[in-house]
DSSP file (Angstrom, degrees, kcal/mol; ACC not computed):
  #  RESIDUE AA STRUCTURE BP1 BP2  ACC     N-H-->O    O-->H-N    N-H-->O    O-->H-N    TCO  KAPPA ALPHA  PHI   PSI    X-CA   Y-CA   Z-CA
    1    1 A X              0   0    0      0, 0.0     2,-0.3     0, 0.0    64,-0.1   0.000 360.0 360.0 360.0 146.3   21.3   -7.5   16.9
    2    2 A X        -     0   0    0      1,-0.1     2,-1.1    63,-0.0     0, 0.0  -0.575 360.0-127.7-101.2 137.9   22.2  -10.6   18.7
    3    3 A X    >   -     0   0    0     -2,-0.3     3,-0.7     2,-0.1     2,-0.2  -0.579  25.4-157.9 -80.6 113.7   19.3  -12.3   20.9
    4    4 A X  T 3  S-     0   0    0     -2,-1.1    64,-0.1     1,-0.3     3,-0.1  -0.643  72.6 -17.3 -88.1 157.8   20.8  -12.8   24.1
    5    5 A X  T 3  S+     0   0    0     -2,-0.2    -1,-0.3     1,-0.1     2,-0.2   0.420  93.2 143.4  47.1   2.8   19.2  -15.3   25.9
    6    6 A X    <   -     0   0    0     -3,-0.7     2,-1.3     1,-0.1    -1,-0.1  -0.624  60.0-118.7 -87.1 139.5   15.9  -15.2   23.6
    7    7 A X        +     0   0    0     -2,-0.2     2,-0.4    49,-0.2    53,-0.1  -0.667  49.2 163.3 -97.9  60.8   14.9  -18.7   23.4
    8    8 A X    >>  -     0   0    0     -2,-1.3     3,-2.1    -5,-0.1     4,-0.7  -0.808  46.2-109.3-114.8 150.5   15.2  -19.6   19.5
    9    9 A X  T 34 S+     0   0    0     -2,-0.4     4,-0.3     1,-0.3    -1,-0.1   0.663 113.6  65.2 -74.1 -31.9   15.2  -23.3   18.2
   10   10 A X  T 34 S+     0   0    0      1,-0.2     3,-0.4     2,-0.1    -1,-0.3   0.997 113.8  23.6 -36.2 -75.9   18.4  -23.1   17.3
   11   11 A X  T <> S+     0   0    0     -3,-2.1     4,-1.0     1,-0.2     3,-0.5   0.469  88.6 105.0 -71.5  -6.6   20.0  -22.7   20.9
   12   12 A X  H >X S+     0   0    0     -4,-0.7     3,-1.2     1,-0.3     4,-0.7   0.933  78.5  62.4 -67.9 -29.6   16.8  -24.4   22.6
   13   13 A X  H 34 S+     0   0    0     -3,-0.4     3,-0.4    -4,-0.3    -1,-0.3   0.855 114.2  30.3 -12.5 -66.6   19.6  -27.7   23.0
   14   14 A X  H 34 S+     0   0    0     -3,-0.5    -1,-0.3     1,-0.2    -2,-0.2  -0.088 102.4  69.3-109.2  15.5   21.6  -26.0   24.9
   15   15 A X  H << S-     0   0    0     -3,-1.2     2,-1.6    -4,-1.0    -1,-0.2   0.062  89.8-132.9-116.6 -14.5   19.6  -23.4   27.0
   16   16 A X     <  +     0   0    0     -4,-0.7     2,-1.1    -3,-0.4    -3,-0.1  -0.002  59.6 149.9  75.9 -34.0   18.1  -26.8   29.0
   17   17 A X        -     0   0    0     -2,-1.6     4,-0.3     4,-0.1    -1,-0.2  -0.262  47.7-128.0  26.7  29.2   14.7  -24.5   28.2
   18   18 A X        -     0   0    0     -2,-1.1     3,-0.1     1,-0.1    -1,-0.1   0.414  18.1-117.9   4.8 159.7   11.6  -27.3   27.9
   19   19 A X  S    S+     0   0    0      2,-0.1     4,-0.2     1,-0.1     3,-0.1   0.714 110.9  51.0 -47.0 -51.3    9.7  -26.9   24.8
   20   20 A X  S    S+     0   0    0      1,-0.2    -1,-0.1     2,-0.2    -2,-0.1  -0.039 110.2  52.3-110.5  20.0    6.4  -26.2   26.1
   21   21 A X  S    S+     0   0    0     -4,-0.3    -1,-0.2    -3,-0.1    -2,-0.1   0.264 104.7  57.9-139.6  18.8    7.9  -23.3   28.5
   22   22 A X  S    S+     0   0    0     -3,-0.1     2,-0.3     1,-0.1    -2,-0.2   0.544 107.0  49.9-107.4 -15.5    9.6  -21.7   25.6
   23   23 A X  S    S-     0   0    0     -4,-0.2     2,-0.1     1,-0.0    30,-0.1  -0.848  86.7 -97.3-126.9 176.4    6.4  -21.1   23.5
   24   24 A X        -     0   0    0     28,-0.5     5,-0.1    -2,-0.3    32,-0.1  -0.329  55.1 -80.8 -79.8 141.5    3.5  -19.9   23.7
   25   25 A X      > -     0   0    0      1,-0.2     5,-0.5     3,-0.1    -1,-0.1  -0.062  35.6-145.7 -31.2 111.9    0.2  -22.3   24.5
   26   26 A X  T >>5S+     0   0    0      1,-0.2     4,-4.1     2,-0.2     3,-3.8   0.977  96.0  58.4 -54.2 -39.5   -0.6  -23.7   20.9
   27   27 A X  H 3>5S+     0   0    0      1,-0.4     4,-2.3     2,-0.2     5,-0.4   0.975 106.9  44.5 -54.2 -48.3   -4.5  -23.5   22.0
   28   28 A X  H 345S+     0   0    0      1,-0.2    -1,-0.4     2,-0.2    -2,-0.2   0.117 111.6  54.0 -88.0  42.1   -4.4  -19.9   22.7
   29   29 A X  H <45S+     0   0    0     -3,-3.8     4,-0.4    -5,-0.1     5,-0.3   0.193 107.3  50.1-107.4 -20.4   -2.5  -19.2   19.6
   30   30 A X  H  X<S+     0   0    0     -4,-4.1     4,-1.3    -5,-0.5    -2,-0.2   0.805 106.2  54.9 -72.9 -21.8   -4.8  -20.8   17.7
   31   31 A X  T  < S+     0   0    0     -4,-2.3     4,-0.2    -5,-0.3    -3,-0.1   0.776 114.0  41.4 -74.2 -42.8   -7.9  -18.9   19.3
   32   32 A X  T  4 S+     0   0    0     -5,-0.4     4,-0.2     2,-0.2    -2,-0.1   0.683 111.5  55.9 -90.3  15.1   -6.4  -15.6   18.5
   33   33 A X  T >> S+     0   0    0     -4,-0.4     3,-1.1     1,-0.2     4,-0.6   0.690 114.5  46.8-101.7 -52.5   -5.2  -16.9   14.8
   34   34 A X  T 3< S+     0   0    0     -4,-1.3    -1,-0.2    -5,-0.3    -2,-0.2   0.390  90.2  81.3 -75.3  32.9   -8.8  -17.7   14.5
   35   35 A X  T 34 S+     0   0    0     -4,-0.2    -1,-0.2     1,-0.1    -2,-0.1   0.842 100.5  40.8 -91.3 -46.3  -10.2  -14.4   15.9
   36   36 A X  T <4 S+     0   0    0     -3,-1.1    -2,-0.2    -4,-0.2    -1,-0.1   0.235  95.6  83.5-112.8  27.3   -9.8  -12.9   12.7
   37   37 A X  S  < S-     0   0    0     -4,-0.6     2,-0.2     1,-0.2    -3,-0.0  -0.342  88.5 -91.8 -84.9-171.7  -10.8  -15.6    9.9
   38   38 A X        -     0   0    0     -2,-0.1    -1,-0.2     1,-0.1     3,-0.2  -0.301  44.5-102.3-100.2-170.0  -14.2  -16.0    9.0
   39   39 A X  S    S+     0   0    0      1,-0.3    -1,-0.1    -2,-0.2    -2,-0.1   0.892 116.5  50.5 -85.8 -36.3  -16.1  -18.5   10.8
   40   40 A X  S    S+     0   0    0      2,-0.1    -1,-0.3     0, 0.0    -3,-0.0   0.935  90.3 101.9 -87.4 -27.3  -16.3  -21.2    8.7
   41   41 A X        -     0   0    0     -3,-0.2     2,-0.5     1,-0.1    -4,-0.1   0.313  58.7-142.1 -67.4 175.8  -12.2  -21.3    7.9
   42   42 A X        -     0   0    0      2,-0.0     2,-0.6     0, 0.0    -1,-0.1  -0.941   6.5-134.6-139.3 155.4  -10.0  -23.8    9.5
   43   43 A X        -     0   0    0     -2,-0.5     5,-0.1   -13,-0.0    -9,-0.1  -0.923  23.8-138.6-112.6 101.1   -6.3  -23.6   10.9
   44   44 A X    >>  -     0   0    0     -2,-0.6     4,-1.8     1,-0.1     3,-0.9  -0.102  25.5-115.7 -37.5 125.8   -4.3  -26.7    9.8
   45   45 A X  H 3> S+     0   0    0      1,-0.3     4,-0.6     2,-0.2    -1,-0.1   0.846 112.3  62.7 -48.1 -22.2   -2.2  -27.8   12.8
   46   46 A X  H >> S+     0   0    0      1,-0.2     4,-1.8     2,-0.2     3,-0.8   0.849 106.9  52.8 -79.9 -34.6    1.3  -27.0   10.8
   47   47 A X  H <4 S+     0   0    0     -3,-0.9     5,-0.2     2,-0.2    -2,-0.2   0.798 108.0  41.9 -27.6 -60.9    0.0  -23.7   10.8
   48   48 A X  H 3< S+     0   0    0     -4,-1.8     4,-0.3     3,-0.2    -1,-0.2   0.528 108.3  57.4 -26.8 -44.2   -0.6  -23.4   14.0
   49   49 A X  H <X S+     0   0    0     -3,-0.8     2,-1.9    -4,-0.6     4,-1.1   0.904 113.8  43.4-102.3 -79.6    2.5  -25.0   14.9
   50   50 A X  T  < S+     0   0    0     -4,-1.8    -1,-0.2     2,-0.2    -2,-0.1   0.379 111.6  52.2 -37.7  17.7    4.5  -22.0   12.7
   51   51 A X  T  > S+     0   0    0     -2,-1.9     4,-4.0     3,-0.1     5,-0.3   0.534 106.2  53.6-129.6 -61.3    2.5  -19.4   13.9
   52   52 A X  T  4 S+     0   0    0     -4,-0.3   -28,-0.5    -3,-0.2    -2,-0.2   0.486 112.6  42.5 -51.9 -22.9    3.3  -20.6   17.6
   53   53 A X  T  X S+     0   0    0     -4,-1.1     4,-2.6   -30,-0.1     5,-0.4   0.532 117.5  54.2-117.3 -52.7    7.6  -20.5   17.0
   54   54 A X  H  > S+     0   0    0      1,-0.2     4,-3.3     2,-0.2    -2,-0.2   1.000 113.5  31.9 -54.6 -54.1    7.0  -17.2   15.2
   55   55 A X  H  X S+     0   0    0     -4,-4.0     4,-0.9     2,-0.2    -1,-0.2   0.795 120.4  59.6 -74.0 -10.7    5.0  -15.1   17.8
   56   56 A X  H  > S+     0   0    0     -5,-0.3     4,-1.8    -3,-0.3    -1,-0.2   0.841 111.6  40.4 -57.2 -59.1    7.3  -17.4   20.5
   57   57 A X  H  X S+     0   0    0     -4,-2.6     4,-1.2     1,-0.2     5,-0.3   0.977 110.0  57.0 -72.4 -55.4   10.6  -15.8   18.8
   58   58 A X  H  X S+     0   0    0     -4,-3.3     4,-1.4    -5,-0.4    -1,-0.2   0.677 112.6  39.5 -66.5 -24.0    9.2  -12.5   18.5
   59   59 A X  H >X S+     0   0    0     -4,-0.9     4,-3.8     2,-0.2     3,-1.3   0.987 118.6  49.5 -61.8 -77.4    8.4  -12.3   22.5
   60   60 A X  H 3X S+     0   0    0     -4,-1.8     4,-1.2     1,-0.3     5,-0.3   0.826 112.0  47.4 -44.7 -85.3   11.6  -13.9   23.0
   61   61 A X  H 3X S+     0   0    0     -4,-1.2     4,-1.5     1,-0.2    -1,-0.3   0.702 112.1  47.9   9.6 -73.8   13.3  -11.3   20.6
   62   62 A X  H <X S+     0   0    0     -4,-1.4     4,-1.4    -3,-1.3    -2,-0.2   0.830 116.9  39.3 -75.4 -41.8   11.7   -8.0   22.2
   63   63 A X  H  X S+     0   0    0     -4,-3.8     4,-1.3     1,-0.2    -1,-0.3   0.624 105.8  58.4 -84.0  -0.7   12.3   -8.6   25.7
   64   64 A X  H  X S+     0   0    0     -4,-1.2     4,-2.4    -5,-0.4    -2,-0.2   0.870 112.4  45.6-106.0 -38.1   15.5  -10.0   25.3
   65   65 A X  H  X S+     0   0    0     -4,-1.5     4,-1.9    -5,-0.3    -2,-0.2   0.940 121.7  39.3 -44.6 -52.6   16.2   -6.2   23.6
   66   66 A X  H  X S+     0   0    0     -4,-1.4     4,-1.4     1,-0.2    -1,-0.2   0.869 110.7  58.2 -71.0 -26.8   14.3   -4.4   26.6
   67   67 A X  H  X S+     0   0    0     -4,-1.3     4,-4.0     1,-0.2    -1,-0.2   0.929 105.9  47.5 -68.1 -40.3   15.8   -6.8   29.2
   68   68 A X  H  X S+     0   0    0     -4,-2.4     4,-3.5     1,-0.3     5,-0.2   0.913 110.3  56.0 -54.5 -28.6   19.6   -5.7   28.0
   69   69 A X  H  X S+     0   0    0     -4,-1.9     4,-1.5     1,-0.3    -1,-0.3   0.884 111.1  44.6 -47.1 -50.2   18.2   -1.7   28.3
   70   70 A X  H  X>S+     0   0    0     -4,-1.4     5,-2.5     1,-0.2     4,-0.8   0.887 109.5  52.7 -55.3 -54.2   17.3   -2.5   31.9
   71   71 A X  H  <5S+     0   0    0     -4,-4.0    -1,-0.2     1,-0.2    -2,-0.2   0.878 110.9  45.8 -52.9 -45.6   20.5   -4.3   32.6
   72   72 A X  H  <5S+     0   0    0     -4,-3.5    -1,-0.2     1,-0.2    -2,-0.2   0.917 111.8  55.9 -65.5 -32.2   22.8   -1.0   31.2
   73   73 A X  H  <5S-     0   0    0     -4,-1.5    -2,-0.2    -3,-0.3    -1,-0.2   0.615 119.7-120.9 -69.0 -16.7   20.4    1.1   33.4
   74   74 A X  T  <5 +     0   0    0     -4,-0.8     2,-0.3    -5,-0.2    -3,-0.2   0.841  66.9 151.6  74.5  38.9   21.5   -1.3   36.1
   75   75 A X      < -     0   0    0     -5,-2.5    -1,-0.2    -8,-0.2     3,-0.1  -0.663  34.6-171.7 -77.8 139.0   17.0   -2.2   36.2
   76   76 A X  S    S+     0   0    0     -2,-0.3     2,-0.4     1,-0.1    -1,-0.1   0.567  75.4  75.8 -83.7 -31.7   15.7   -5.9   37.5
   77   77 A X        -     0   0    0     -7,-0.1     2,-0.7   -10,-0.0    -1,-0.1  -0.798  68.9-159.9-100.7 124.1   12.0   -4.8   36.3
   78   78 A X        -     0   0    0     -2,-0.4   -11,-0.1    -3,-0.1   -12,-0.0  -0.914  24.6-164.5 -84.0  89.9   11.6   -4.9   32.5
   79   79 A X    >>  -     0   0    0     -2,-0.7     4,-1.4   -13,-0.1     3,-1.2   0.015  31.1-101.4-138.8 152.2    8.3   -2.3   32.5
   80   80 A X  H 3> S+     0   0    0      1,-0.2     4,-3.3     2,-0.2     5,-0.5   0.781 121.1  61.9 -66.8 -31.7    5.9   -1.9   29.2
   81   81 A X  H 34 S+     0   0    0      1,-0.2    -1,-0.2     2,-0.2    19,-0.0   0.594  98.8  55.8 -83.2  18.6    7.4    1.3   28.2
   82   82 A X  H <> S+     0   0    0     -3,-1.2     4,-2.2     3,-0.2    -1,-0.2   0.630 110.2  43.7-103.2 -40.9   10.7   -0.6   27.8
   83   83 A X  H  X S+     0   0    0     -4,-1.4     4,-2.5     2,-0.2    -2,-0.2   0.889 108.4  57.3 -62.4 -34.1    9.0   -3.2   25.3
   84   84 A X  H  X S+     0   0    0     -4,-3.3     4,-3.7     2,-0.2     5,-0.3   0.872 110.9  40.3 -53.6 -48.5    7.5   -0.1   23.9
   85   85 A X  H  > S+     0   0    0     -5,-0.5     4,-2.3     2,-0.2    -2,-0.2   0.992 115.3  57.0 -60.8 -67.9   11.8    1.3   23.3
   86   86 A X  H >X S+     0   0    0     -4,-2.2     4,-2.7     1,-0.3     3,-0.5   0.878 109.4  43.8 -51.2 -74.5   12.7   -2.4   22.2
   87   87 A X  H 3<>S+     0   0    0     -4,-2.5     5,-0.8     1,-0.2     3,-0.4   0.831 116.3  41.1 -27.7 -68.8   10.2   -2.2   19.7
   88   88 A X  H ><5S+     0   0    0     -4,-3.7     3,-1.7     1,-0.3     5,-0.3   0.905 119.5  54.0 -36.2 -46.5   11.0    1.5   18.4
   89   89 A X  H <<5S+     0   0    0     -4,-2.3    -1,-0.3    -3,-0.5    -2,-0.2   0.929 108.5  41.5 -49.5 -58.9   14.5    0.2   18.7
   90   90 A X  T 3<5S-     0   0    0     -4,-2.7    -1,-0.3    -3,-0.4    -2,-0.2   0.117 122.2-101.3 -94.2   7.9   14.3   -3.0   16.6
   91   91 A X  T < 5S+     0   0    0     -3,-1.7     2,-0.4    -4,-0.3    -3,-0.2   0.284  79.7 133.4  91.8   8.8   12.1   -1.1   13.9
   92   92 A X    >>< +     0   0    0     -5,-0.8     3,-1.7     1,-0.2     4,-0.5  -0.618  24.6 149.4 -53.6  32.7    8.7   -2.2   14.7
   93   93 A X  H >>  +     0   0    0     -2,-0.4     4,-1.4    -5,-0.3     3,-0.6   0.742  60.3  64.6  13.1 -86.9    7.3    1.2   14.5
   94   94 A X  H 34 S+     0   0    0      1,-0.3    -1,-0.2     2,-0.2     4,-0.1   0.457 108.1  32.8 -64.3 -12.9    4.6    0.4   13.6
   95   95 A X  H <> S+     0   0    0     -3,-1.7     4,-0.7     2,-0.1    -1,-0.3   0.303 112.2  65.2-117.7   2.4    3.3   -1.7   16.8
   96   96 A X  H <X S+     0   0    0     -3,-0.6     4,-3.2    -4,-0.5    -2,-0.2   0.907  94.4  47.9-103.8  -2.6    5.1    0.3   19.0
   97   97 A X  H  X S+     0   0    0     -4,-1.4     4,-0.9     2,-0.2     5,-0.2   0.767 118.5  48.2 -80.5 -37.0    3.5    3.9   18.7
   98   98 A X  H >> S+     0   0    0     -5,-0.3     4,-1.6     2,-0.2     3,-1.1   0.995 108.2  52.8 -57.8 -47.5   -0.3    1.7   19.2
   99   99 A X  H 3X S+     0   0    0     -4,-0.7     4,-2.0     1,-0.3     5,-0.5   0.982 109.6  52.0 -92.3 -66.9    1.2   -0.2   22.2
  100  100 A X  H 3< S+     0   0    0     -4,-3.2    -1,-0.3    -5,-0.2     4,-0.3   0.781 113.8  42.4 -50.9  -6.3    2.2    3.7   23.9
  101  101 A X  H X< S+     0   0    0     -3,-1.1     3,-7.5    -4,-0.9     2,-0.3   0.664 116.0  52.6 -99.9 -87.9   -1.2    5.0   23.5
  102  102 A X  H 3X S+     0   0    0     -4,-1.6     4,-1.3     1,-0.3    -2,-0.2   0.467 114.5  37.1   5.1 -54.7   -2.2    1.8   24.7
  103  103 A X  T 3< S+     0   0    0     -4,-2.0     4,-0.4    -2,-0.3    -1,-0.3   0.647 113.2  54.9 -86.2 -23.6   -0.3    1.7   27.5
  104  104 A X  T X> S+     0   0    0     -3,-7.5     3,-3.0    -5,-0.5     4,-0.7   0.918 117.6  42.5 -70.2 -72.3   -0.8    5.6   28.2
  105  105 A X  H 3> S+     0   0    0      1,-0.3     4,-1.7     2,-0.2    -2,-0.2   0.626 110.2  55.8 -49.9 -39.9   -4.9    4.7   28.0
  106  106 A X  H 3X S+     0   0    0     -4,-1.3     4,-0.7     1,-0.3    -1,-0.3   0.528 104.8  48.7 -88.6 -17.9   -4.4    1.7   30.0
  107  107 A X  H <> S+     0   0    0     -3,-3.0     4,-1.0    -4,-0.4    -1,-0.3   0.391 110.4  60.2 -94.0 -15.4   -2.5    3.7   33.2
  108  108 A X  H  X S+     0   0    0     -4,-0.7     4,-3.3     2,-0.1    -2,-0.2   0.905 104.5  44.3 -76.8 -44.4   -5.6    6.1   32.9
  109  109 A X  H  X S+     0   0    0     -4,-1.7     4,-1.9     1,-0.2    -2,-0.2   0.670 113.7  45.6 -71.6 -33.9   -7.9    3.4   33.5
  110  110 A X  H  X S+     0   0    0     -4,-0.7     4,-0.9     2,-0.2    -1,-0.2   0.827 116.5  47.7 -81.2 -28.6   -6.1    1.9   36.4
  111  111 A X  H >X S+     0   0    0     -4,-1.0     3,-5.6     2,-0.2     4,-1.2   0.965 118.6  44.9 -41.8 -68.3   -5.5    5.8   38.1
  112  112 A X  H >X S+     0   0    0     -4,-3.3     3,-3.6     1,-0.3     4,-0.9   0.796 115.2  46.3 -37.6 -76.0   -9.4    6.2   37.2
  113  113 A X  H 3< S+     0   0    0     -4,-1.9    -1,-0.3     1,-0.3    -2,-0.2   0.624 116.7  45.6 -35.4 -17.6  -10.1    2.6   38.8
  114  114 A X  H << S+     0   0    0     -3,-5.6    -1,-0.3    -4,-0.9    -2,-0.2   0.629 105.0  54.6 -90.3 -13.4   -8.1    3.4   41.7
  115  115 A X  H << S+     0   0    0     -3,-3.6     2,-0.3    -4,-1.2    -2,-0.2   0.557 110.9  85.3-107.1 -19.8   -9.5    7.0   42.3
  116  116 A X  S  < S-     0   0    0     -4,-0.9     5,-0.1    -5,-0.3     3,-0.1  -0.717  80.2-122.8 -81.5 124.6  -13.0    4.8   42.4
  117  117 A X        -     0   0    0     -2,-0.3    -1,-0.2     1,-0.2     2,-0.2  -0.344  61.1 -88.1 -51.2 155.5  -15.2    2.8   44.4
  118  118 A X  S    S+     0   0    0      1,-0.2     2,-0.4     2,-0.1    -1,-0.2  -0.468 111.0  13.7 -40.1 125.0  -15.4   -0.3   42.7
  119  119 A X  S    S+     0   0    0     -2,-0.2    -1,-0.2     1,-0.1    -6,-0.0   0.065 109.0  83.1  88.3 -52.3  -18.1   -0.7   40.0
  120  120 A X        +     0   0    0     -2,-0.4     2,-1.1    -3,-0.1    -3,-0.1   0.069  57.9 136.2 -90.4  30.5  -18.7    3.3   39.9
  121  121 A X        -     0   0    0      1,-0.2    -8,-0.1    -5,-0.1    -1,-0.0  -0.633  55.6-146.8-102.3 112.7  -15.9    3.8   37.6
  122  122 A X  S    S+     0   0    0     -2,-1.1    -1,-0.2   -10,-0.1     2,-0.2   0.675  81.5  74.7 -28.9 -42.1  -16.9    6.2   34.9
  123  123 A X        -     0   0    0    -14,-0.1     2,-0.5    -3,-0.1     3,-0.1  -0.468  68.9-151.8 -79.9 146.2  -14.4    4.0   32.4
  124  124 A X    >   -     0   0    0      1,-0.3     3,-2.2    -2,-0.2     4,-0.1  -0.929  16.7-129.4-129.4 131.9  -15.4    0.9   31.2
  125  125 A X  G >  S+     0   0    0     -2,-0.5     2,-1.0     1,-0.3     3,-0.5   0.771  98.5  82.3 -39.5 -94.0  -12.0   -1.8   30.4
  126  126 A X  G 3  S+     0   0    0      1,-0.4    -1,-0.3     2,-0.1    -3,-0.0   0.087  76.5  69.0  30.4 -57.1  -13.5   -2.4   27.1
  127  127 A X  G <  S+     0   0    0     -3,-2.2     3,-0.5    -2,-1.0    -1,-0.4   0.343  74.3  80.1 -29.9 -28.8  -12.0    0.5   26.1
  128  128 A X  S <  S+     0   0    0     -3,-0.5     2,-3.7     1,-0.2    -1,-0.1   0.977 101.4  39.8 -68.4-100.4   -8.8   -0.8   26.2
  129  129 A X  S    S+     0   0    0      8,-0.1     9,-1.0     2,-0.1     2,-0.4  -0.301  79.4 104.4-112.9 108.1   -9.4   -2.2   23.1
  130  130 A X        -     0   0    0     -2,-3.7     2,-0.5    -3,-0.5     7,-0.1  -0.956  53.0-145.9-140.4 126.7  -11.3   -0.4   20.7
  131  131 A X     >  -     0   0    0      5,-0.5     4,-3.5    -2,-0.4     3,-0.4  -0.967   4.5-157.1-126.8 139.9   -9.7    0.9   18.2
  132  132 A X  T  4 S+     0   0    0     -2,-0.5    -1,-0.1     1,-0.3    -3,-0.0   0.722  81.3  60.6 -85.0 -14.0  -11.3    4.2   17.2
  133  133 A X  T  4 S+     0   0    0      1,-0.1    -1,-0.3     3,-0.1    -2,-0.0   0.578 123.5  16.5 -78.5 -23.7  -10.0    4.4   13.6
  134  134 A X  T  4 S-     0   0    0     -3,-0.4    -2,-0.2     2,-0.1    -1,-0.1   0.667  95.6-128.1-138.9 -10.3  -11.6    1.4   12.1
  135  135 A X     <  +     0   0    0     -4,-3.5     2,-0.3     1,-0.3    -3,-0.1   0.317  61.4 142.2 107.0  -9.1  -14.2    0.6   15.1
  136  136 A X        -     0   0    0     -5,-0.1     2,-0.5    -6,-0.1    -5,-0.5  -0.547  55.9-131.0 -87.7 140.7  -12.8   -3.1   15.3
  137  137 A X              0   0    0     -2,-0.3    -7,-0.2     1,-0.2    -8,-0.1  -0.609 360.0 360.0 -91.5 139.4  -12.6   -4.7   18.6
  138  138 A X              0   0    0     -9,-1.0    -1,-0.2    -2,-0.5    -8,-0.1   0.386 360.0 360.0-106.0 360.0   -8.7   -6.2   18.8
């Protein structure tokens, strides 16, 4: 499937598309690369750097899939349960059935939080992510 408009290194010449508003912060991809080493490891900056153009494309990629849905639906809003379709679509299974519960859980918690004083809300965010099958917080 062809990216339309997805912002890949290729094209980035000719899309006028700055560098540093086609990818993602390198600092926060390097906090969440390190989330899951062990403490002591270190992330080489070429690492970083690759890690940062991959997860960059893959955004770029999935919405540019969710955006076209919207556009044949004759949509402006590109919506989570449309990234959720992109995914399914584009064979990424496996992250998009987490990302519906996710998103179901995550529309309970803002009803609940709406249905709520402020403070008194039985649900606690937190929840959000926990994942209950292996107990690690994501």
């Amino acid at each position: 499937m062809e990216n339309v408009g997805g912002g890949s290194s290729s094209n980035n010449d000719n899309s006028g598309i700055k560098e540093q508003d086609r990818l993602l912060p390198i600092a926060n991809v390097g906090r969440i690369m390190k989330q899951i080493l062990p403490q002591n490891a270190k992330i080489s900056k070429e690492a970083k750097e690759t890690m940062q153009e991959c997860v960059s494309e893959f955004i770029s990629f999935v919405t540019s899939e969710a955006s076209e849905k919207c556009r044949k639906e004759r949509r402006k809003t590109v919506n989570g349960d449309d990234i959720c379709w992109a995914l399914g679509t584009l064979g990424f299974d496996d992250y998009a059935e987490p990302l519906r519960r996710y998103l179901h859980r995550f529309r309970e918690l803002e009803a609940d939080r709406a249905n709520h004083e402020r403070g008194n809300s039985p649900h606690d965010r937190d929840d959000l992510f926990h994942t209950p099958s292996t107990g690690i917080r994501q």
